[in-house]
N, C-alpha and C positions, 0 to 999 in steps of 0.2 A: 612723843618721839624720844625726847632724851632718858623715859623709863624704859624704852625698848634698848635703847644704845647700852645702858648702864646695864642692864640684864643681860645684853647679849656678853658684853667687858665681861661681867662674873660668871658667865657660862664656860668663856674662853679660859680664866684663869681658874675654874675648876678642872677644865677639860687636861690643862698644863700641867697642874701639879698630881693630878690623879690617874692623867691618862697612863703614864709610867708603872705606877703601882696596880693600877689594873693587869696591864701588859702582863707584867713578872706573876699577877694571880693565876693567870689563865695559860701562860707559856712560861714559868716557873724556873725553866734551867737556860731559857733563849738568849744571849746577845745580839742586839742584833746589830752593835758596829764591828768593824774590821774588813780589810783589803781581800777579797775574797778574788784567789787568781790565783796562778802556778807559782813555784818558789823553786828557785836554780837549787838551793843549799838549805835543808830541813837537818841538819846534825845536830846544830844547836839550838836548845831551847831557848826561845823569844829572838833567834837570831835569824827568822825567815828572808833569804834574801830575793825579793820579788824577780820574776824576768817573765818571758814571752810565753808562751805557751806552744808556737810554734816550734819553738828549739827544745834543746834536751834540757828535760829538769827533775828533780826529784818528785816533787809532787804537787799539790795542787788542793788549794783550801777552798771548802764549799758552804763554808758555815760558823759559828761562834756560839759557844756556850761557857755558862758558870759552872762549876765543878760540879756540885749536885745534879744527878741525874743524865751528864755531859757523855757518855757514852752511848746510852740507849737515844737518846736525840742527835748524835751523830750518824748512829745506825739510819734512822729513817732519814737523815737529811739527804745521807750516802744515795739510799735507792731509790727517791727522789730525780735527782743530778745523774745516775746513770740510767735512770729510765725502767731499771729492771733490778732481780734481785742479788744484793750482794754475793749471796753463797755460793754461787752459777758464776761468779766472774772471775778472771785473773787480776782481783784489785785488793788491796786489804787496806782497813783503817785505822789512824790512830791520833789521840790527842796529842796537840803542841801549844806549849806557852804560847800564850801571843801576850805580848807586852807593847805596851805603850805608855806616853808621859805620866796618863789620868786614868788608868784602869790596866788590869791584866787578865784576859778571859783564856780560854781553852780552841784552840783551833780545828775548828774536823779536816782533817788531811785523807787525801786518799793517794794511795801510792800503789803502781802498779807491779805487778810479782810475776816471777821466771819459774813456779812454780806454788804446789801448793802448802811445800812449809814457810813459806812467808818473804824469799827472798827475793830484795826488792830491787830493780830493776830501773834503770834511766829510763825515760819516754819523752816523745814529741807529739805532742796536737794535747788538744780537752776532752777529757773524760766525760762530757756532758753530752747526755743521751747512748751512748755506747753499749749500755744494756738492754736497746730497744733496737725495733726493727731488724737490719741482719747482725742484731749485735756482735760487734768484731771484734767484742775485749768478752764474747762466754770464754767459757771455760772448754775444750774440745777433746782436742787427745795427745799422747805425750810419751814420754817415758816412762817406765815405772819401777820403782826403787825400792825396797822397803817400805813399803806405803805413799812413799812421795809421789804424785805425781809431776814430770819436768813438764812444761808448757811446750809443744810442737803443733805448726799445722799437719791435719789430718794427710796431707799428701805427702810429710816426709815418713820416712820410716818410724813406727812407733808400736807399742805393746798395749797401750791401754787407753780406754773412751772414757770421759767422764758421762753417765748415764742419770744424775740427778744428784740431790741432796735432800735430807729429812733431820725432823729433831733429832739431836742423839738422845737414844732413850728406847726401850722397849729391846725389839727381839732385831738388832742387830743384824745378823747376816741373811736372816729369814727377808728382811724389808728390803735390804740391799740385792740378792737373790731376786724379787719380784721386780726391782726398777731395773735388774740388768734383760730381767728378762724382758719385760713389756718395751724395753729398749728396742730389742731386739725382733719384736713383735712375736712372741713366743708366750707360751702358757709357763710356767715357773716349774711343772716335770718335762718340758718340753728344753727346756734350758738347761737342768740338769743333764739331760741326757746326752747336750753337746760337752763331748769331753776335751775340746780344742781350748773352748771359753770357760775363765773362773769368774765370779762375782768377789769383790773386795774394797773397803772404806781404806779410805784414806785417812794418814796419822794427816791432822791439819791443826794450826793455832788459829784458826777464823774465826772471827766475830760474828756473835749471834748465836751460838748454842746448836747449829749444825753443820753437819758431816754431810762428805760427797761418798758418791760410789761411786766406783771405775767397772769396766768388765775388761778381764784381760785374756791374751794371750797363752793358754794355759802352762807354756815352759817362761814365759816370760820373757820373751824374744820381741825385737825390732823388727818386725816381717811383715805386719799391716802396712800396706800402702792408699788407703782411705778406710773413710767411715765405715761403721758395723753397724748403724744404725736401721732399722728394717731388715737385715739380712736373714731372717726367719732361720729354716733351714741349710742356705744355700754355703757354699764354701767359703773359704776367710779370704779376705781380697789381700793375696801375697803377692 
């Protein structure tokens, strides 16, 4: 009996000091301590000042990592936590000090945007799950600017639908052209030949290496009053 007791003791104190170094073998960039929950005040680095989640706050940490490889593990923690994919939301990510007494790791924040060059926005509730089901934080339709698009429910007035997003890379407005059109439920000369609607990428700083496409309003006008979505043929809903 006491060579069972003693074997199990050094099993323990194997498990103790090796379980750590396994850990960091296999999930290499993980932290996995830190306050994970909304923060009022994200301005300053390691200065996250925790509050409700209910109330307005800047953002909201879902994760901890060490600097090596700390953005790609933030990525998947991100799509994770909202259920769905990054590139499709109005949410952008980014790393924050986190500091404390006995360590300083990397914080995955996510903060949610008024549009899609990056500008960030107060919010109330959790971002958690919000990319799934009727996801109520996609991405929809909005204004459109220069490439930007501004963030609008499809029932106010607005110019342009977000229609998907793809790697950036390859042929451009040929890919964007085909997702405006199967948007639309249309064949890709079938969309050409509606001369109301353009197919156009958005200028975006978004994490992850892609690009959305919009389908807009061909002058550029605030005249849609809902989705274009399916609208095949039929007239622009003004």
């Amino acid at each position: 009996m006491n060579g069972k007791i003693a074997a199990g003791v050094a099993a323990a104190l194997v498990a103790g000091c090796c379980g750590f170094a396994l850990y960091r073998h296999f999930v290499p960039n993980h932290h996995a301590s830190g306050d994970k929950g909304c923060v009022v005040d994200a301005a300053k680095a390691g200065q996250l000042r925790p509050g409700r989640c209910a109330d307005s706050h800047q953002a909201e940490l879902v994760d901890f990592f060490y600097p090596d490889g700390a953005r790609e593990g933030c990525h998947r923690s991100a799509e994770e936590f909202l259920g769905g994919p990054l590139a499709d939301s109005q949410v952008e990510l980014d790393l924050l000090d986190y500091v404390r007494e006995d360590y300083t790791s990397q914080a995955c924040a996510l903060f949610v945007v008024s549009d899609s060059a990056g500008t960030r926005a107060s919010h109330s509730g959790s971002l958690q799950g919000t990319m799934s089901g009727e996801r109520p934080m996609a991405v929809t339709c909005g204004r459109y600017t220069d490439g930007v698009l501004t963030y609008v429910a499809c029932t106010e007035p607005h110019a342009a639908e977000y229609v998907g997003s793809t790697v950036d890379g390859g042929d451009h407005d040929g890919s964007c052209r085909q997702a405006a059109a199967a948007y639309l439920g249309l064949s890709a000369d079938e969309f050409t030949g509606r001369h109301d609607l353009e197919s156009h990428w958005l200028k975006t700083p978004r994490d992850g290496g892609r690009v959305g496409c919009v389908v807009v309003e061909a002058a550029g006008k605030d005249v849609l009053t809902k989705s274009v979505k399916g609208l095949r043929a039929g007239p622009l809903p003004v």
